[in-house]
N, CA, C, O and CB atoms as a CASP TS submission, in Angstrom:
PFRMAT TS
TARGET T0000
AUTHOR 0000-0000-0000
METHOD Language model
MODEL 1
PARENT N/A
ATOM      1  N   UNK     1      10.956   0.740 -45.052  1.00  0.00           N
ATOM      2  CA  UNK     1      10.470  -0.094 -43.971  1.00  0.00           C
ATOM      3  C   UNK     1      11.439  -0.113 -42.788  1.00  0.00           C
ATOM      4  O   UNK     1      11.048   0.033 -41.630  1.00  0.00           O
ATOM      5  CB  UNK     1      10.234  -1.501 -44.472  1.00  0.00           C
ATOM      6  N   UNK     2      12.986  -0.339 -43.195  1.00  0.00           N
ATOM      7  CA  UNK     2      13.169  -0.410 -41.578  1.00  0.00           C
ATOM      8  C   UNK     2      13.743   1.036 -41.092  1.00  0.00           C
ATOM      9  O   UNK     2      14.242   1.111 -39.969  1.00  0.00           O
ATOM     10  CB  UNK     2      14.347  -1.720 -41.102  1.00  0.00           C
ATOM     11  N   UNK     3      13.664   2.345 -42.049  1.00  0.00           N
ATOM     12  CA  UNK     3      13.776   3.446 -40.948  1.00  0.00           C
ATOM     13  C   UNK     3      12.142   3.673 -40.219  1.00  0.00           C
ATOM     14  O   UNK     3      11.892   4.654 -39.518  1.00  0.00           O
ATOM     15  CB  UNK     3      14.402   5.043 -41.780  1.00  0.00           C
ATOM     16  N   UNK     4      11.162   2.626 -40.517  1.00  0.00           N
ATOM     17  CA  UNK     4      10.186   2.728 -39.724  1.00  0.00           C
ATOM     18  C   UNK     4      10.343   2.179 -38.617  1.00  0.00           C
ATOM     19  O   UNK     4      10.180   2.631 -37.484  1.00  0.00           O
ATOM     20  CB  UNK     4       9.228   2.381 -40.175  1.00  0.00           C
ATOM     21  N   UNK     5      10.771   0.858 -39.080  1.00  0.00           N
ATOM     22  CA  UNK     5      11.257   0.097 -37.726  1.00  0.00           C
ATOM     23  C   UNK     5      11.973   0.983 -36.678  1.00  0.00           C
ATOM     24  O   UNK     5      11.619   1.037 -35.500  1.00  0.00           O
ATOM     25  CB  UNK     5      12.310  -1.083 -38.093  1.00  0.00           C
ATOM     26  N   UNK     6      13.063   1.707 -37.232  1.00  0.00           N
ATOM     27  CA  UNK     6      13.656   2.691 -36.780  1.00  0.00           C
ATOM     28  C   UNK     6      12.931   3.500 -35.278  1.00  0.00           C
ATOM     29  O   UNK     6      13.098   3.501 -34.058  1.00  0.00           O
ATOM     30  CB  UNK     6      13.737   3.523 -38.030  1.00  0.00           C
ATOM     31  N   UNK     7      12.158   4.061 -36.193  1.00  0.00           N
ATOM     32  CA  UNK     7      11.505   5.280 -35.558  1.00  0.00           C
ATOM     33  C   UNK     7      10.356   4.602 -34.666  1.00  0.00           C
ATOM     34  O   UNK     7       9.737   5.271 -33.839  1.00  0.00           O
ATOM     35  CB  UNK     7      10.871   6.426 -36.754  1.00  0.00           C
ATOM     36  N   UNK     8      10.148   3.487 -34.839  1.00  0.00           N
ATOM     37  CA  UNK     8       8.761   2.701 -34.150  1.00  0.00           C
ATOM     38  C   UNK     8       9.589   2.099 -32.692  1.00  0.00           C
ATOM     39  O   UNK     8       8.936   2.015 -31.652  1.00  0.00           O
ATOM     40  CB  UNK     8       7.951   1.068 -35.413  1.00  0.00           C
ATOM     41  N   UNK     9      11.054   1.697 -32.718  1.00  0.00           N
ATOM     42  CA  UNK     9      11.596   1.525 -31.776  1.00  0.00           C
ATOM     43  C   UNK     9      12.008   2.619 -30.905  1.00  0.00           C
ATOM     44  O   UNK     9      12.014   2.633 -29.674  1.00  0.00           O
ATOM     45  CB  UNK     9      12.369   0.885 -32.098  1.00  0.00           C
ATOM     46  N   UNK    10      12.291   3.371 -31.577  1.00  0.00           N
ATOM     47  CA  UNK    10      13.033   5.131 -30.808  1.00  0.00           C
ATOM     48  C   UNK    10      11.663   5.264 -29.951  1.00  0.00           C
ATOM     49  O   UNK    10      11.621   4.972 -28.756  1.00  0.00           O
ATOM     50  CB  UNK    10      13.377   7.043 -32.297  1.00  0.00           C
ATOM     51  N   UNK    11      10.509   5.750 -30.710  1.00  0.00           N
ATOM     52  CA  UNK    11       9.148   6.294 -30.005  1.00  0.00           C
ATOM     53  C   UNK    11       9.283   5.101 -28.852  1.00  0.00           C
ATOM     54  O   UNK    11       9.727   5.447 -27.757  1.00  0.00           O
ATOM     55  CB  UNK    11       7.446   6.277 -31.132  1.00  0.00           C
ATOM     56  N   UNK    12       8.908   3.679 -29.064  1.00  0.00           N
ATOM     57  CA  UNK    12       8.838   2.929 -27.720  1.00  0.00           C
ATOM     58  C   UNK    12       9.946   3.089 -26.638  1.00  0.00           C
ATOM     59  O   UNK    12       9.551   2.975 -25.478  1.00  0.00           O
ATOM     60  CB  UNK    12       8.798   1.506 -28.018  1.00  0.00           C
ATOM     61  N   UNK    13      11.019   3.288 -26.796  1.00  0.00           N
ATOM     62  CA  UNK    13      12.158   3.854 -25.825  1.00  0.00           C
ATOM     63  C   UNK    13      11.942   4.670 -25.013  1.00  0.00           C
ATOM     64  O   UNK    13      12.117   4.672 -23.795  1.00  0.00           O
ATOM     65  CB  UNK    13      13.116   4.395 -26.324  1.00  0.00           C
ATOM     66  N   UNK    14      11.280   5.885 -26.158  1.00  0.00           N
ATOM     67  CA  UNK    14      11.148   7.319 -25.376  1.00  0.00           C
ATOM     68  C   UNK    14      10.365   6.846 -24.604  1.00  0.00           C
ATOM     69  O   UNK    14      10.940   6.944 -23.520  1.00  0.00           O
ATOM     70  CB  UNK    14      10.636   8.687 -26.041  1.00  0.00           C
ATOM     71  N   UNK    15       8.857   6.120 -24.346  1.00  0.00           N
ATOM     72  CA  UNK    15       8.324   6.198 -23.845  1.00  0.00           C
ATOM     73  C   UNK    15       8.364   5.313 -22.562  1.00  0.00           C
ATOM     74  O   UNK    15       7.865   5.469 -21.447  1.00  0.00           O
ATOM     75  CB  UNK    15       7.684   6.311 -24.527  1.00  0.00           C
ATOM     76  N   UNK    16       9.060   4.422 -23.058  1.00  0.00           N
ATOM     77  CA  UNK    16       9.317   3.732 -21.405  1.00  0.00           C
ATOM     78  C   UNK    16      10.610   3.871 -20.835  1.00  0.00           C
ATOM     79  O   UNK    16      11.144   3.061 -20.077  1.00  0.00           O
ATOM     80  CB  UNK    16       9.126   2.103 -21.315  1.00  0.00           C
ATOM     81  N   UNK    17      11.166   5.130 -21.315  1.00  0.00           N
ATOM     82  CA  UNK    17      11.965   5.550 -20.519  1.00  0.00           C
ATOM     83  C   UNK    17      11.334   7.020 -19.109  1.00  0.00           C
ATOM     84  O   UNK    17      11.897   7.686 -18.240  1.00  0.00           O
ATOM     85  CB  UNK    17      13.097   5.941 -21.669  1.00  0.00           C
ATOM     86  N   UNK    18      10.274   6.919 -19.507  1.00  0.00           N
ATOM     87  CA  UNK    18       9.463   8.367 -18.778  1.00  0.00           C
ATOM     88  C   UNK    18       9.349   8.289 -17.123  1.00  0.00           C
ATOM     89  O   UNK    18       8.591   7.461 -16.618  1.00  0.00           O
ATOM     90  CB  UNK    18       7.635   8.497 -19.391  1.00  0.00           C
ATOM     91  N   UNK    19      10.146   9.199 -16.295  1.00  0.00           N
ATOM     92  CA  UNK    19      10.256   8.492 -15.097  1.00  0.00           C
ATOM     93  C   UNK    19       8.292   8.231 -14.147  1.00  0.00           C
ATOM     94  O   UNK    19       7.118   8.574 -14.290  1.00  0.00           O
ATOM     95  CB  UNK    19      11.590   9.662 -14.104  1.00  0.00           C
ATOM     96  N   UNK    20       8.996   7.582 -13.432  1.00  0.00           N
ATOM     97  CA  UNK    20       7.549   7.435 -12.452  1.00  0.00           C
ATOM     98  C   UNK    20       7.190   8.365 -11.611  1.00  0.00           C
ATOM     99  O   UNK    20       7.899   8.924 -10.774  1.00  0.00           O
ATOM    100  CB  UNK    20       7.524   6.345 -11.537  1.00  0.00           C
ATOM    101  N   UNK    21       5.679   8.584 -11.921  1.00  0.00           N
ATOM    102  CA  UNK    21       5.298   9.423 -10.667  1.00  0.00           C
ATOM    103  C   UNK    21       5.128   9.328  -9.481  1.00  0.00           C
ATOM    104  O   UNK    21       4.362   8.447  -9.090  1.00  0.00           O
ATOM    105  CB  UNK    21       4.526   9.811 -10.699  1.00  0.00           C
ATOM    106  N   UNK    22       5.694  10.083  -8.647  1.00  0.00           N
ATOM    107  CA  UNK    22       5.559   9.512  -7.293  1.00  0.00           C
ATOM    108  C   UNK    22       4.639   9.449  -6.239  1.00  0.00           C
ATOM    109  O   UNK    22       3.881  10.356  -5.895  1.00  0.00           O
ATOM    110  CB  UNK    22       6.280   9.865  -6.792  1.00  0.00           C
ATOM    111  N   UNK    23       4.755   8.198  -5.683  1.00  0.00           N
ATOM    112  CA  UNK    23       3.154   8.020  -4.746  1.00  0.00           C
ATOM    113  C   UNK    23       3.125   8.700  -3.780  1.00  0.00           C
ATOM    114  O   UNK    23       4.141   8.845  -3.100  1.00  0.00           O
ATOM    115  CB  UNK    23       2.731   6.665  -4.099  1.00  0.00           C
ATOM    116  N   UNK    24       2.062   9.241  -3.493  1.00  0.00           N
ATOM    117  CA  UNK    24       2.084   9.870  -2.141  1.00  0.00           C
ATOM    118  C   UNK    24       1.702   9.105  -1.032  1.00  0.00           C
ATOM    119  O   UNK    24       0.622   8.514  -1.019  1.00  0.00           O
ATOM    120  CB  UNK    24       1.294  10.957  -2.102  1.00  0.00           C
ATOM    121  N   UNK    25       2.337   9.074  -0.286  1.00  0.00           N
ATOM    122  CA  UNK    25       2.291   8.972   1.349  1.00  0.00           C
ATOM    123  C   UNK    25       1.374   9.462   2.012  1.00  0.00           C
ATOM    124  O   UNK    25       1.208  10.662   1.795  1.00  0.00           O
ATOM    125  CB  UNK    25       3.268   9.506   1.988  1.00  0.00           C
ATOM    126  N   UNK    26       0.686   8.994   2.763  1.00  0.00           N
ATOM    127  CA  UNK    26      -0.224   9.841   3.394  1.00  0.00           C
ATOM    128  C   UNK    26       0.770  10.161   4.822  1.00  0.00           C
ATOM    129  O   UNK    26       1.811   9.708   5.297  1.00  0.00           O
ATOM    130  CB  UNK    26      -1.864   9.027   3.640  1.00  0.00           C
ATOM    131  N   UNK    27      -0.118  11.100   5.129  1.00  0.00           N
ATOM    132  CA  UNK    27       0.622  12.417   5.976  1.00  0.00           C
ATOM    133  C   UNK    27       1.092  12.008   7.112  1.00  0.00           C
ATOM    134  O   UNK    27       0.740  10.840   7.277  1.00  0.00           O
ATOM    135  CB  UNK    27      -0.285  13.644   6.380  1.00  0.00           C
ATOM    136  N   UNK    28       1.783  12.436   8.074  1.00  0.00           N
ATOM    137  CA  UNK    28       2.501  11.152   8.784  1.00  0.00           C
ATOM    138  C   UNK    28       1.362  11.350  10.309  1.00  0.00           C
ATOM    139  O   UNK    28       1.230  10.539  11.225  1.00  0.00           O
ATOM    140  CB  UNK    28       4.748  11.425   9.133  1.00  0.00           C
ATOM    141  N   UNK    29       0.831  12.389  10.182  1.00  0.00           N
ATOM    142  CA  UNK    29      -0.124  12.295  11.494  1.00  0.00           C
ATOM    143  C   UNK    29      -1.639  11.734  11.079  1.00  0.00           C
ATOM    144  O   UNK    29      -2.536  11.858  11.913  1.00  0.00           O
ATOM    145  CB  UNK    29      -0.298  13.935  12.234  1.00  0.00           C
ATOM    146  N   UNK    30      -1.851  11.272  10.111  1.00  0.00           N
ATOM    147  CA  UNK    30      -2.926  10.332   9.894  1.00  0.00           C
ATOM    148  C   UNK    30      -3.141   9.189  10.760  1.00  0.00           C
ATOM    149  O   UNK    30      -2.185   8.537  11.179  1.00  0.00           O
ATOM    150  CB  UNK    30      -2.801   9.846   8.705  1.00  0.00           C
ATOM    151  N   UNK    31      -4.412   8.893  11.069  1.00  0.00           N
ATOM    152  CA  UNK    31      -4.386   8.249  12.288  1.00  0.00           C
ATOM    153  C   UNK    31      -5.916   7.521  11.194  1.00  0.00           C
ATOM    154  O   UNK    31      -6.821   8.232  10.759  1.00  0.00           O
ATOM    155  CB  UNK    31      -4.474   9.348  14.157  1.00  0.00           C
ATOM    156  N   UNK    32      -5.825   6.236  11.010  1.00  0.00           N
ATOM    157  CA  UNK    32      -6.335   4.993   9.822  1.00  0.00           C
ATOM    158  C   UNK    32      -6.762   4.225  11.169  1.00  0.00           C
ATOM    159  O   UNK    32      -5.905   4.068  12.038  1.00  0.00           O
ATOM    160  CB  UNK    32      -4.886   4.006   8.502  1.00  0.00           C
ATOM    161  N   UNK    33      -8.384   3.627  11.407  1.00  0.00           N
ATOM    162  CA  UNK    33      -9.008   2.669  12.274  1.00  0.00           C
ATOM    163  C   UNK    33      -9.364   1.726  10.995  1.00  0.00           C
ATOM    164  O   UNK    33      -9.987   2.080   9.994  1.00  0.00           O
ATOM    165  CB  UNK    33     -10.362   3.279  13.313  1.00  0.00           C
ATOM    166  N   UNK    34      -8.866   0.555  11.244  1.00  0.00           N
ATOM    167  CA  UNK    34      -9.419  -0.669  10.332  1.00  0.00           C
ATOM    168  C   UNK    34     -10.202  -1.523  11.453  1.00  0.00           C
ATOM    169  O   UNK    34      -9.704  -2.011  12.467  1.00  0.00           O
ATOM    170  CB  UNK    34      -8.057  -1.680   9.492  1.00  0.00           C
ATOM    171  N   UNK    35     -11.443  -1.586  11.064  1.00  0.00           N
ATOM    172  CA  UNK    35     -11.851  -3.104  11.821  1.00  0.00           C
ATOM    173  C   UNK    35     -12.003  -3.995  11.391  1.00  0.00           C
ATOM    174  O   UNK    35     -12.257  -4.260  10.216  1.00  0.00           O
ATOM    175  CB  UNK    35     -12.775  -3.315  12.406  1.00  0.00           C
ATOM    176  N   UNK    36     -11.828  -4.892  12.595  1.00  0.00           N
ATOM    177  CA  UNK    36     -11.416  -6.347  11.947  1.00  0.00           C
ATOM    178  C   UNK    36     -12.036  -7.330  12.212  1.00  0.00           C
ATOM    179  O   UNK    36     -11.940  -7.534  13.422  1.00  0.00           O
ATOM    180  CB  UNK    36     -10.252  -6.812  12.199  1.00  0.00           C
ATOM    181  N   UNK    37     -12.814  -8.286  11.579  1.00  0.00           N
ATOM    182  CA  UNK    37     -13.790  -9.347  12.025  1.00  0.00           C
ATOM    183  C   UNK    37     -12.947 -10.285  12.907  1.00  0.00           C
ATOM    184  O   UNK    37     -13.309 -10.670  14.019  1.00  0.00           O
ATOM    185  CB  UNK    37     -14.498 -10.164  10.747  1.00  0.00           C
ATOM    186  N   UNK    38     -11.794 -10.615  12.312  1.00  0.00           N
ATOM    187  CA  UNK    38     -10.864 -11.652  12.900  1.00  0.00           C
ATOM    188  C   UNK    38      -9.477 -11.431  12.889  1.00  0.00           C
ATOM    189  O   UNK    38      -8.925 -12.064  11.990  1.00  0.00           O
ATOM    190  CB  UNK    38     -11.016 -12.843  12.282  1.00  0.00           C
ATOM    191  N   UNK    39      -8.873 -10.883  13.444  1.00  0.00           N
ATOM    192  CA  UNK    39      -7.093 -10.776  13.283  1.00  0.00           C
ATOM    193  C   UNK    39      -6.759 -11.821  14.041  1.00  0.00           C
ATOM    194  O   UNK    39      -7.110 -12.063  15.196  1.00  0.00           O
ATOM    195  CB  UNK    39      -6.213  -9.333  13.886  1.00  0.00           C
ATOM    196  N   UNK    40      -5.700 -12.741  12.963  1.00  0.00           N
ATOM    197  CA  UNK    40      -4.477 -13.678  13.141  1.00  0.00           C
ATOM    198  C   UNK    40      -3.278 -12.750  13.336  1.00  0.00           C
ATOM    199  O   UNK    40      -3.125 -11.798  12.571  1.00  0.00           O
ATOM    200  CB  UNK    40      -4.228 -14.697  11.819  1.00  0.00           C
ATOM    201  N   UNK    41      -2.331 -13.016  14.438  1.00  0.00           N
ATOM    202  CA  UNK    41      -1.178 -12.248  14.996  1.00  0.00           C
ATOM    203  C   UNK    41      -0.324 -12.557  14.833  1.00  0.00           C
ATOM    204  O   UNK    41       0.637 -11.810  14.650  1.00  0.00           O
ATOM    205  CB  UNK    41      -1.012 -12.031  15.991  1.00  0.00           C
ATOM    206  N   UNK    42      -0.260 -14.245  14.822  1.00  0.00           N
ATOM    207  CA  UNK    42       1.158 -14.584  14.632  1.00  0.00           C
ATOM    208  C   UNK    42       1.655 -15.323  15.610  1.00  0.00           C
ATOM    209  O   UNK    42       2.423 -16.281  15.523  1.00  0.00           O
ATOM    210  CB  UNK    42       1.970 -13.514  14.508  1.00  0.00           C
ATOM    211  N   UNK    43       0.968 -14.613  16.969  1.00  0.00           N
ATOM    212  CA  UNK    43       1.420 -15.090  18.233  1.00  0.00           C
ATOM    213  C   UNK    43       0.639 -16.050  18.905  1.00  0.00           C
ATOM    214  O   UNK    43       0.955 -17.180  19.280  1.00  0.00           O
ATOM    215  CB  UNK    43       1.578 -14.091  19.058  1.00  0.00           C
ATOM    216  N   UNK    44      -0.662 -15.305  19.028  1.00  0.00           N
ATOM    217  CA  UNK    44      -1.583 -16.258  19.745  1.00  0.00           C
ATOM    218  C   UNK    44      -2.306 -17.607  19.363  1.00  0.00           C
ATOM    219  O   UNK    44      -3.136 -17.465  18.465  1.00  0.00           O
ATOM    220  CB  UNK    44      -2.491 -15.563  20.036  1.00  0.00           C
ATOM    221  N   UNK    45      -2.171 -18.804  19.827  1.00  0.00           N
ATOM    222  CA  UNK    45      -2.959 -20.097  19.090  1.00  0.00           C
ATOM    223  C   UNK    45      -4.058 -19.625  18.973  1.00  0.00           C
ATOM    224  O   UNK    45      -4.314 -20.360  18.019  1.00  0.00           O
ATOM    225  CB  UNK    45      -3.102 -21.504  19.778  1.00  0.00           C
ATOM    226  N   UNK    46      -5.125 -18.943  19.103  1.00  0.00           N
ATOM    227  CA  UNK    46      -6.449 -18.471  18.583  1.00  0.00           C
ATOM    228  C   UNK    46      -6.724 -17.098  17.963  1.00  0.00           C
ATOM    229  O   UNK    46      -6.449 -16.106  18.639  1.00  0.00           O
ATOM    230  CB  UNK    46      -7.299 -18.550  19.606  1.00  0.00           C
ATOM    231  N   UNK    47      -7.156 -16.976  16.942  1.00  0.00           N
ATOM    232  CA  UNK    47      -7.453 -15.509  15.997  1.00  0.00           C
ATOM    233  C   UNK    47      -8.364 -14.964  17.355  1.00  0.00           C
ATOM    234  O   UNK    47      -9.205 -15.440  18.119  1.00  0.00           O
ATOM    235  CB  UNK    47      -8.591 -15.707  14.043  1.00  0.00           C
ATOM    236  N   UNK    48      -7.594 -13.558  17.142  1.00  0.00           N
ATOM    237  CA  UNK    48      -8.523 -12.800  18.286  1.00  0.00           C
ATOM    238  C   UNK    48      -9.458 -12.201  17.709  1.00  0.00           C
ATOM    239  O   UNK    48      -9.064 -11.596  16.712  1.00  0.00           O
ATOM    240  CB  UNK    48      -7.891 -11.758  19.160  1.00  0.00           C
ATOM    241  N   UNK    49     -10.634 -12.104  17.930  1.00  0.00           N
ATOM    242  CA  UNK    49     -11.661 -11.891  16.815  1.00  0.00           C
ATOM    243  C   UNK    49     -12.382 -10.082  17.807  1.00  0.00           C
ATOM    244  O   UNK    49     -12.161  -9.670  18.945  1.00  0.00           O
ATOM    245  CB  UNK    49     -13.155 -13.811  16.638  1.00  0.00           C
ATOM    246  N   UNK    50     -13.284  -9.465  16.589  1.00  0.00           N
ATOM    247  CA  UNK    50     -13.595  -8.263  16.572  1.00  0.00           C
ATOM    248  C   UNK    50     -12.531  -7.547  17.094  1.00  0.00           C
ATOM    249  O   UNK    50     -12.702  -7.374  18.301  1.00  0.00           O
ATOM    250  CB  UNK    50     -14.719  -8.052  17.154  1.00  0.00           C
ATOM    251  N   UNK    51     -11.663  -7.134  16.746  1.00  0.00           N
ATOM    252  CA  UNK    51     -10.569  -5.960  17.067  1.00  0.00           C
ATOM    253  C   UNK    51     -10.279  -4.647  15.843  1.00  0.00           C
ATOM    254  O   UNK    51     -10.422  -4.727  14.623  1.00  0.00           O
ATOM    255  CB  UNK    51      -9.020  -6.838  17.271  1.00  0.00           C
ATOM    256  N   UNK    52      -9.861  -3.542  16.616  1.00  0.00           N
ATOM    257  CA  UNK    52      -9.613  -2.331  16.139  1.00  0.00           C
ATOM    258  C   UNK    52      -8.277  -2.300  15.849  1.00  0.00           C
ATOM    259  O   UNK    52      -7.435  -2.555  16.709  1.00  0.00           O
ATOM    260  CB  UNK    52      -9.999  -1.331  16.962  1.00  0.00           C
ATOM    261  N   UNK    53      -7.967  -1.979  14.590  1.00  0.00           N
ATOM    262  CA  UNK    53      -6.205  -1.453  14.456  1.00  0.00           C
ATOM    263  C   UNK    53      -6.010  -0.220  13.975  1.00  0.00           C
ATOM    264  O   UNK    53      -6.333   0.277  12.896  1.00  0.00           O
ATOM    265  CB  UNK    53      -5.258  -2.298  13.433  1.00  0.00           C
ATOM    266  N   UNK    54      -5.480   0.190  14.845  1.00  0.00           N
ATOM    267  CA  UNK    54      -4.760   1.928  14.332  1.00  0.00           C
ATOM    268  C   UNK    54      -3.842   2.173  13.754  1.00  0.00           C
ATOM    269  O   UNK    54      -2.784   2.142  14.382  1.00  0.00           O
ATOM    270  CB  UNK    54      -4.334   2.815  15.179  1.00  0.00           C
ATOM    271  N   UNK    55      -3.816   2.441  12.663  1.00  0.00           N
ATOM    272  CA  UNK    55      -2.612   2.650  11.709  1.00  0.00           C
ATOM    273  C   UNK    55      -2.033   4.080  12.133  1.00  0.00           C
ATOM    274  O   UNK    55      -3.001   4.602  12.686  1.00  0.00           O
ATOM    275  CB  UNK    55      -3.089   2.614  10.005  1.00  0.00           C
ATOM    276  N   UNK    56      -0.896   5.067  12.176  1.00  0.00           N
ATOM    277  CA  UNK    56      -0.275   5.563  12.737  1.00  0.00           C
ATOM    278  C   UNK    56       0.549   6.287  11.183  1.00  0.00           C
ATOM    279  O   UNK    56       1.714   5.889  11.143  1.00  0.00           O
ATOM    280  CB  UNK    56       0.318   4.622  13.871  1.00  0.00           C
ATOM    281  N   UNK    57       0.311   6.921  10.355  1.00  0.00           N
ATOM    282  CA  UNK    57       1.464   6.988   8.976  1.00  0.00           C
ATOM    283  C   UNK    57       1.623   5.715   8.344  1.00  0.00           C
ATOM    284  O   UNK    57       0.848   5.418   7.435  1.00  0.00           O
ATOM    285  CB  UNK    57       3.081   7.418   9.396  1.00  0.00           C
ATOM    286  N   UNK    58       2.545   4.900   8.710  1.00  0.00           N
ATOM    287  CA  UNK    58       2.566   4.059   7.795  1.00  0.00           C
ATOM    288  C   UNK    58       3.109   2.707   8.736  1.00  0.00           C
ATOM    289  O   UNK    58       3.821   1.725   8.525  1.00  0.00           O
ATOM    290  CB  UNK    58       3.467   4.613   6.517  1.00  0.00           C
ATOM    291  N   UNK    59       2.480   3.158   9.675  1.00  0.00           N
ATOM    292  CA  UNK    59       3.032   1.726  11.079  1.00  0.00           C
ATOM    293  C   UNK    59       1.428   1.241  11.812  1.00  0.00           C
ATOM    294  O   UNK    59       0.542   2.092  11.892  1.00  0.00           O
ATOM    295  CB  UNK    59       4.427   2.724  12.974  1.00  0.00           C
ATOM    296  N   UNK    60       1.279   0.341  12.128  1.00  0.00           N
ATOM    297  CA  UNK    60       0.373  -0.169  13.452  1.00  0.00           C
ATOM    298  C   UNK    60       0.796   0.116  14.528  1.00  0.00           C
ATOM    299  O   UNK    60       1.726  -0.451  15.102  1.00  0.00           O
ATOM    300  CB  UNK    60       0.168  -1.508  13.646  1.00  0.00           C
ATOM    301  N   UNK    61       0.009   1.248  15.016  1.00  0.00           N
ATOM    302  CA  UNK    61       0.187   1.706  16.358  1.00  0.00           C
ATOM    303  C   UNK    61      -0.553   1.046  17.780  1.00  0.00           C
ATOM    304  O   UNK    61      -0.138   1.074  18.938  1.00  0.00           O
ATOM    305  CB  UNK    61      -0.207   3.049  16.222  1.00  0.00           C
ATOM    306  N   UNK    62      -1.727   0.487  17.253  1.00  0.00           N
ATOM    307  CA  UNK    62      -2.312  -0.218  18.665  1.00  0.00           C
ATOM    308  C   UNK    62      -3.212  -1.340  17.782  1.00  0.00           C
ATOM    309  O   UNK    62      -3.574  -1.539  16.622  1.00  0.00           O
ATOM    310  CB  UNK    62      -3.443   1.029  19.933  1.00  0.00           C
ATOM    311  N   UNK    63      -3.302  -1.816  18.859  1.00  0.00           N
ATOM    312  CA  UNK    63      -4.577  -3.267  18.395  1.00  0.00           C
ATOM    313  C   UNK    63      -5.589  -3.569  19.575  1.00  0.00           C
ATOM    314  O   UNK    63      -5.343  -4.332  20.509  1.00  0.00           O
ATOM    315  CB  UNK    63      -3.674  -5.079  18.125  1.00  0.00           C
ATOM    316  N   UNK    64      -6.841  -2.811  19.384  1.00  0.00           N
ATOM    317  CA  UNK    64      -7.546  -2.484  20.922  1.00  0.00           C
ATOM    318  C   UNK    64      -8.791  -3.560  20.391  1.00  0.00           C
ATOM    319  O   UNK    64      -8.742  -4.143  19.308  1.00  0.00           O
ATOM    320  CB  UNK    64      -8.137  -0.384  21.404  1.00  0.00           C
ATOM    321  N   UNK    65      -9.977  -3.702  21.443  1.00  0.00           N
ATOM    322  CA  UNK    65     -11.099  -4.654  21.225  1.00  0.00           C
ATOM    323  C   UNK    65     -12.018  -3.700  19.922  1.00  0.00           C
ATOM    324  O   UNK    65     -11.594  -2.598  19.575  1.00  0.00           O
ATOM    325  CB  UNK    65     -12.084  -4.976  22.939  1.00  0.00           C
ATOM    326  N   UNK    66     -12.906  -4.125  19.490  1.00  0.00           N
ATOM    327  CA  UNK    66     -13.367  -3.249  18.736  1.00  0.00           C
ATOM    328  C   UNK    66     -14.542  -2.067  19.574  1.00  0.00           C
ATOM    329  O   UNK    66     -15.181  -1.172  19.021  1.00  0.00           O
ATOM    330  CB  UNK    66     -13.941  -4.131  17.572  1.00  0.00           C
ATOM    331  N   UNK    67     -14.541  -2.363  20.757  1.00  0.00           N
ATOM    332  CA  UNK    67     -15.908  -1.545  21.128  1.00  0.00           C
ATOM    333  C   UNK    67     -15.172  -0.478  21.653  1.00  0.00           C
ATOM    334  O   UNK    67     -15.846   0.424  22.152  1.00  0.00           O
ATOM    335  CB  UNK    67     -17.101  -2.234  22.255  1.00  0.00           C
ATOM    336  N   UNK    68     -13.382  -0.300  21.670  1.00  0.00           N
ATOM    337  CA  UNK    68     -13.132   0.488  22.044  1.00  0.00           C
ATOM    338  C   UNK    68     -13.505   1.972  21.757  1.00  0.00           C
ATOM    339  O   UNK    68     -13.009   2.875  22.432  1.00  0.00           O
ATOM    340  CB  UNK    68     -12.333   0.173  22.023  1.00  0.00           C
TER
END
């Protein structure tokens, strides 16, 4: 019994020792339009409502009206 224990601990080791696969990134000239019913900014006392955001790789590049 406990060289099972043994071997029942070794196997769980091995296995969460297995490194992680890595995420991919999307490509850095990807250009992502989210629209938005209502964006809160942070800044303005009123949610500016129907707006476009352009994601840019992995940044917000603009924040235009949505009919843009």
């Amino acid at each position: 019994m406990p060289r099972f224990v043994g071997l029942l601990f070794a196997i769980t080791l091995l296995a969460a020792c297995q490194p992680e696969r890595p995420t991919e990134a999307p490509p850095t000239g990807t250009i992502v339009a989210v629209r938005c019913g209502t964006l809160i900014d942070g800044l303005a006392d009123e949610p500016l409502g129907a707006r476009l955001v352009l994601i840019t790789g992995e940044r917000i590049t603009a924040v235009l009206p949505a009919d843009a």
